[in-house]
C-alpha positions as CSV (number, residue, x, y, z in Angstrom):
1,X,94.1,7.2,85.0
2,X,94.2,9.5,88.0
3,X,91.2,12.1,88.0
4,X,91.8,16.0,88.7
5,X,91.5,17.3,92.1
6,X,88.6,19.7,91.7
7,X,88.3,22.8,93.6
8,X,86.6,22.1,96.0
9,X,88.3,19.3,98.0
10,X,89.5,19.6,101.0
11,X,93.0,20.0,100.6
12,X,92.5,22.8,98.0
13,X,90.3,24.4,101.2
14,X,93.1,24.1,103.7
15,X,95.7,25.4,101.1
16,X,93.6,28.7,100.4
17,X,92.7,28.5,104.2
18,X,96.4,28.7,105.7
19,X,97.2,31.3,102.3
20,X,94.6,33.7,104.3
21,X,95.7,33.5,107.6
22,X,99.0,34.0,106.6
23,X,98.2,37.2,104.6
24,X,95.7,38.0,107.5
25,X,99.3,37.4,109.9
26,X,101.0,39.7,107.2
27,X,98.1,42.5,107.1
28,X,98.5,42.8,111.0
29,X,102.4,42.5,111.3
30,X,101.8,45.6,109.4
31,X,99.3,47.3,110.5
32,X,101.5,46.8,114.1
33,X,104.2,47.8,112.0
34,X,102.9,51.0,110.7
35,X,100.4,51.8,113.9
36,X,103.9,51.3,116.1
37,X,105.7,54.5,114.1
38,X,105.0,58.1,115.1
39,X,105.1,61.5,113.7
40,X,106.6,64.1,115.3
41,X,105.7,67.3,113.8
42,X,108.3,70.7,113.9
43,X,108.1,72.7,116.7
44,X,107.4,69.8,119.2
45,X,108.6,67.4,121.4
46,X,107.4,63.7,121.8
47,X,107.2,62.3,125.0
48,X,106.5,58.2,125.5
49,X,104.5,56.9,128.3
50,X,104.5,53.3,129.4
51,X,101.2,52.2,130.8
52,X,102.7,49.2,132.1
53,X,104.7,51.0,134.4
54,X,103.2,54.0,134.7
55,X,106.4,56.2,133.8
56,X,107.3,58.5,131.5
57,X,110.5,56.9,129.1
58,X,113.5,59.4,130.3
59,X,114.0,62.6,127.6
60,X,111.9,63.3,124.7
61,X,111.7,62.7,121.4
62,X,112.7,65.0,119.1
63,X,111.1,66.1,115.9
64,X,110.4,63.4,113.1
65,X,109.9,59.8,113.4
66,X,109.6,57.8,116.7
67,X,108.8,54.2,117.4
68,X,106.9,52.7,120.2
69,X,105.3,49.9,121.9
70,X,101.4,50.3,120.3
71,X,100.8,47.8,122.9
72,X,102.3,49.2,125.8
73,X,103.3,52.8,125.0
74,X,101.2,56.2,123.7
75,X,102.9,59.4,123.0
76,X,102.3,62.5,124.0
77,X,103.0,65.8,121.8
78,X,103.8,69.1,123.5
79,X,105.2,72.9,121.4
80,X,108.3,74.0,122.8
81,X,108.3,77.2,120.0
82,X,106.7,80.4,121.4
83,X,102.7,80.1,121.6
84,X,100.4,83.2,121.4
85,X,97.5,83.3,123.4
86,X,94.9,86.6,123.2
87,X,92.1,86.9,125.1
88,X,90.4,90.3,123.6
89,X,86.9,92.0,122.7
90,X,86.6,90.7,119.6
91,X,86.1,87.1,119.7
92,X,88.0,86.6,116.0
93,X,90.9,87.7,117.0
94,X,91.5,85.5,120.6
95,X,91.1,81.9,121.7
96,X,87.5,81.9,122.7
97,X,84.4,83.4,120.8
98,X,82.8,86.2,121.7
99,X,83.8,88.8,124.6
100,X,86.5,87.4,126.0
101,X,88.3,90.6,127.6
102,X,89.3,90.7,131.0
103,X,87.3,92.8,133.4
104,X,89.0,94.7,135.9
105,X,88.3,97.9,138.3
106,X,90.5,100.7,138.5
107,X,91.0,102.1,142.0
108,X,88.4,104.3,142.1
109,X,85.9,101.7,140.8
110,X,85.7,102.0,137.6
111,X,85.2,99.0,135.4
112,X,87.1,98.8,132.4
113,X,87.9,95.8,129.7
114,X,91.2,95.0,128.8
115,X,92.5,93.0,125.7
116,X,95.8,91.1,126.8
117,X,98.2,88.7,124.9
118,X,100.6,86.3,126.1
119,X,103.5,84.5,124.8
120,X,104.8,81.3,126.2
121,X,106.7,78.4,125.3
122,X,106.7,75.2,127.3
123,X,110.7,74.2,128.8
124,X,111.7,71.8,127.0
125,X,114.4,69.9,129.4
126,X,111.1,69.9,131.5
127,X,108.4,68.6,129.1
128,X,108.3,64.9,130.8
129,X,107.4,66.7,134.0
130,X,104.7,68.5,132.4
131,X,102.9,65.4,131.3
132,X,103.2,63.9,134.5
133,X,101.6,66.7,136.5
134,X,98.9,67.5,133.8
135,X,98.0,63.7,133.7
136,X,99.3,63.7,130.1
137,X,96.9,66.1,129.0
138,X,96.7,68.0,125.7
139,X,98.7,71.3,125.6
140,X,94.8,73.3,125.2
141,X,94.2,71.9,128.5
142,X,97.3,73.0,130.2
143,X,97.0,76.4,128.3
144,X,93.4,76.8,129.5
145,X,94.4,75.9,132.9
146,X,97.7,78.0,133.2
147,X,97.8,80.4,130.8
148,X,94.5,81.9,131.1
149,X,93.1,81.3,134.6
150,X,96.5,82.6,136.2
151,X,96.4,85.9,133.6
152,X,92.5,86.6,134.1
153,X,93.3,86.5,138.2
154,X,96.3,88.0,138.3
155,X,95.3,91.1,136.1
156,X,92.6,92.6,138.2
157,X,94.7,92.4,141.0
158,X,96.9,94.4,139.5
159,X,94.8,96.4,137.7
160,X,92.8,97.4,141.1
161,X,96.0,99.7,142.5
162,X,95.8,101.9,139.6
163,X,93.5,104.9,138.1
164,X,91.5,104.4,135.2
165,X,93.8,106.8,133.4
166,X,96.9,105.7,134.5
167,X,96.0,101.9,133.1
168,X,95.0,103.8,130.0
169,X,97.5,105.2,129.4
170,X,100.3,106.8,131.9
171,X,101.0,103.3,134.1
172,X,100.7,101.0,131.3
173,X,104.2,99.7,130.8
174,X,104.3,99.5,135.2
175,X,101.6,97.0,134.8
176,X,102.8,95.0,132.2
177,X,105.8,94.8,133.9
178,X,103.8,94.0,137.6
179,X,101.5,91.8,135.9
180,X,104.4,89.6,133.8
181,X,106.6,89.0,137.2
182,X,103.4,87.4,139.1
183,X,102.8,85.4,135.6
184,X,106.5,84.5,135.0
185,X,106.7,82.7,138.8
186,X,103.5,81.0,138.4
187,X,104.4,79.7,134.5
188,X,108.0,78.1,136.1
189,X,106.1,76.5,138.5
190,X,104.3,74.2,135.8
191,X,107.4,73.8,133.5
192,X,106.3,77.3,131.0
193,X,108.5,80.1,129.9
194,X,106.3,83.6,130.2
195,X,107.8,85.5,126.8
196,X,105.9,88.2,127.4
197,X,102.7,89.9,128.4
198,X,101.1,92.9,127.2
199,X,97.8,94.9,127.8
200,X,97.6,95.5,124.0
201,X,94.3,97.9,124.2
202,X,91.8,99.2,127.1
203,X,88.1,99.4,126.5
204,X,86.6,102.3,128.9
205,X,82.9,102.9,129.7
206,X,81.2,105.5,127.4
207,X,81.3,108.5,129.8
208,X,84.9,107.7,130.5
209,X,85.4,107.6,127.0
210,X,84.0,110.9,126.4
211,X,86.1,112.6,129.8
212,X,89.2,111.5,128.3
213,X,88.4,112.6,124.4
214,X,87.9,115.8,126.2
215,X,91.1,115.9,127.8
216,X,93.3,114.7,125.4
217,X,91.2,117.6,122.8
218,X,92.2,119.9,126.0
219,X,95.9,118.7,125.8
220,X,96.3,119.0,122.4
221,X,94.6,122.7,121.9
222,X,97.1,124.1,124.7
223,X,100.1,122.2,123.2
224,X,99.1,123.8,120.0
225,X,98.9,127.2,121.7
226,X,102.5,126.8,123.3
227,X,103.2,126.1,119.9
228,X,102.4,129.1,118.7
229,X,103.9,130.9,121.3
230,X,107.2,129.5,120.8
231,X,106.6,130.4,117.4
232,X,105.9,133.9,117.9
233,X,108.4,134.4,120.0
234,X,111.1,133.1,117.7
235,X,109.7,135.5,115.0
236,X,109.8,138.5,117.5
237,X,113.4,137.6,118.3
238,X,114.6,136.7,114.7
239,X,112.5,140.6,113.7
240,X,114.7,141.9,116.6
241,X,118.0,140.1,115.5
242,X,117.1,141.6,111.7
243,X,116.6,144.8,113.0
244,X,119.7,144.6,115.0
245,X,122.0,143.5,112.1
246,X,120.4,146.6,110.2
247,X,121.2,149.2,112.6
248,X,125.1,147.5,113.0
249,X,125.7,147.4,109.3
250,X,124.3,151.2,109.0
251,X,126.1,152.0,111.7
252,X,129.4,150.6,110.2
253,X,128.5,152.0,106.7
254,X,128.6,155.6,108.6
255,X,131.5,155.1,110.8
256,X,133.3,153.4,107.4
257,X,132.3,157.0,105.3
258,X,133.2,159.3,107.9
259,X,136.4,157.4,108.4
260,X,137.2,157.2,104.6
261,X,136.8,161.1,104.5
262,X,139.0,161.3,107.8
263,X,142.0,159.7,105.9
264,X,141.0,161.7,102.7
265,X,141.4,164.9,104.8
266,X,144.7,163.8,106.4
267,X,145.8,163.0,103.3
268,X,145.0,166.2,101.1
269,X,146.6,168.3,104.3
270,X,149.7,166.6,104.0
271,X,150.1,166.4,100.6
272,X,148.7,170.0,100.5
273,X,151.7,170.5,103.5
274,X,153.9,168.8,101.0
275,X,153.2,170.8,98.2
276,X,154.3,174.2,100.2
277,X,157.2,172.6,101.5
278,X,158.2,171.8,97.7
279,X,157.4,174.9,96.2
280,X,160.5,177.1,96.4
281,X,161.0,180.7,94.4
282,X,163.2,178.6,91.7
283,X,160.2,176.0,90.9
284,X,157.9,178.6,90.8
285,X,159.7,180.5,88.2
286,X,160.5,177.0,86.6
287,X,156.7,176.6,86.2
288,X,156.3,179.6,84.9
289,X,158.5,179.5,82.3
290,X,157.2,176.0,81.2
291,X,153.8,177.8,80.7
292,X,155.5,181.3,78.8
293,X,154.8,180.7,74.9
294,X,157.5,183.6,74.5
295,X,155.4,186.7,74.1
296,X,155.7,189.2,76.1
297,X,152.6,190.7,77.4
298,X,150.9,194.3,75.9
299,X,149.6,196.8,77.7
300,X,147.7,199.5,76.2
301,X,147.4,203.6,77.3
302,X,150.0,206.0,78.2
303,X,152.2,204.6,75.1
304,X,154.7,203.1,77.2
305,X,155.6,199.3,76.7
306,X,156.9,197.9,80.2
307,X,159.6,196.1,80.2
308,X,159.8,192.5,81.4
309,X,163.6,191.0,82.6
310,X,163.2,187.5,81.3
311,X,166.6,186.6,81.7
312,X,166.5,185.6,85.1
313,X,163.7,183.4,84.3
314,X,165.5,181.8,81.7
315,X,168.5,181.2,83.5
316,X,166.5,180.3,86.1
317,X,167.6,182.9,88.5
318,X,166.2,186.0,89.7
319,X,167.5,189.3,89.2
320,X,168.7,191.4,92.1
């Protein structure tokens, strides 16, 4: 009778033996598997180096999954959507902690902070490039190097041919414009796309400060003055205009009354004209005898009773 093969013989060893290298092979096959696929995230562009060769693969990958060479290849990430960089007085707000303004002097030597942003995108079509001259470095890097050493030397410059009130106010969009032509040459140098550049807010020295609070109060209080002015001077003219329209409209109200008794007058005299022409010795005794009630009138004293001819009023002649 044949006896069991217990555990621990050697062929029972080798079988679990070549069970584990296998899985081991299968654990690695994966891990190569897995470790070979990349993920490129929205917004950027992959770009594959081969360290064999010491080139960059032709064109870059676009967002989503890529697959290299773990062996051979890495892969470099860069954003080609619009990047915001701030460098400001209040560290919270910008890149760097702290103060991080740029200090410039005004041409009559005035110091004075500024808080500037930038917006930039890298070129896509020329992303490759980039990682070749930057050594394939991380896009902070390039932004450190680019972005904000090339805008904190090219501001002062700018900044220097100007008063301290015109950067603050009066020659601020001149700047901005001066200051994004310099940036937007330098930026296509290095593959980057200047969106734009503005000096968002100007930080002055206290007795600057206090000059120009004075002159704006100044401004304000004799724009408030021409104000009133105007305003009086609109009131004066609209009491004048009033007055005016009063003195027309009396005026017409008397012109109108002494016209209306004008034609009143003309008209009595010629109907007064017409009435004489109308009123003949036969209309007269016509009226009369439309009045007469028939009695003849009484006279008293000297007992005599005159006598009245009638007849020709009757017959509407008169007697001869």
């Amino acid at each position: 009778m044949a006896r069991a093969t217990s555990p621990g013989t050697p062929r029972t060893v080798a079988r679990l033996g070549t069970l584990l290298v296998i899985a081991l092979i299968a654990i690695v096959l994966l891990g190569l598997t897995i470790s070979a696929w990349r993920s490129i995230a929205p917004g950027y562009v992959g770009i594959v180096f081969d360290k064999a060769t010491h080139t960059v693969t032709p064109g870059a990958q676009e967002p989503g999954w890529a697959f290299i060479n773990p062996f051979s290849q890495a892969i470099q990430q860069y954003p080609v959507t619009i990047q915001t960089y701030s460098m400001v007085a209040k560290g919270a707000e910008g890149q760097t902690s702290g103060d991080d303004s740029i200090k410039v002097q005004s041409n009559e030597g005035q110091q004075i902070n500024l808080d500037v942003v930038i917006q930039y995108q890298v070129i896509k079509e020329e992303a490759g490039l980039l990682y070749q001259d930057w050594g394939g470095a991380e896009i902070t890097v390039v932004e450190d190097r680019v972005v904000r050493q090339y805008t904190r030397s090219q501001v002062p410059v700018v900044a220097s041919k100007y008063g301290w009130e015109e950067i603050t106010s009066s020659k601020r969009d001149a700047i901005n414009q001066e200051i994004s032509a310099g940036l937007s040459a330098e930026f296509a140098k290095r593959h980057m796309r200047l969106v734009s550049f503005a000096v968002r807010e100007v930080h002055l020295p206290q007795s600057l400060q206090t000059a120009l609070d004075q002159k704006i109060q100044a401004q304000q209080q004799a724009e408030q003055q021409k104000y009133q002015l105007a305003q009086a001077k609109i009131k004066a003219e609209q009491d004048v205009a009033q007055a005016t329209g009063q003195a027309n409209a009396l005026k017409a109200q008397a012109e109108g009354e002494a016209s209306a008794t004008l034609t009143r007058a003309k008209a009595q005299s010629e109907a007064n004209k017409q009435l004489a022409q109308s009123l003949t010795p036969a209309l007269i005794q016509y009226q009369q005898l439309q009045r007469w009630d028939g009695k003849l009138p009484v006279f008293s004293g000297g007992g005599v009773t005159p006598l009245i001819d009638a007849t020709s009023i009757i017959s509407g002649t008169s007697g001869r």
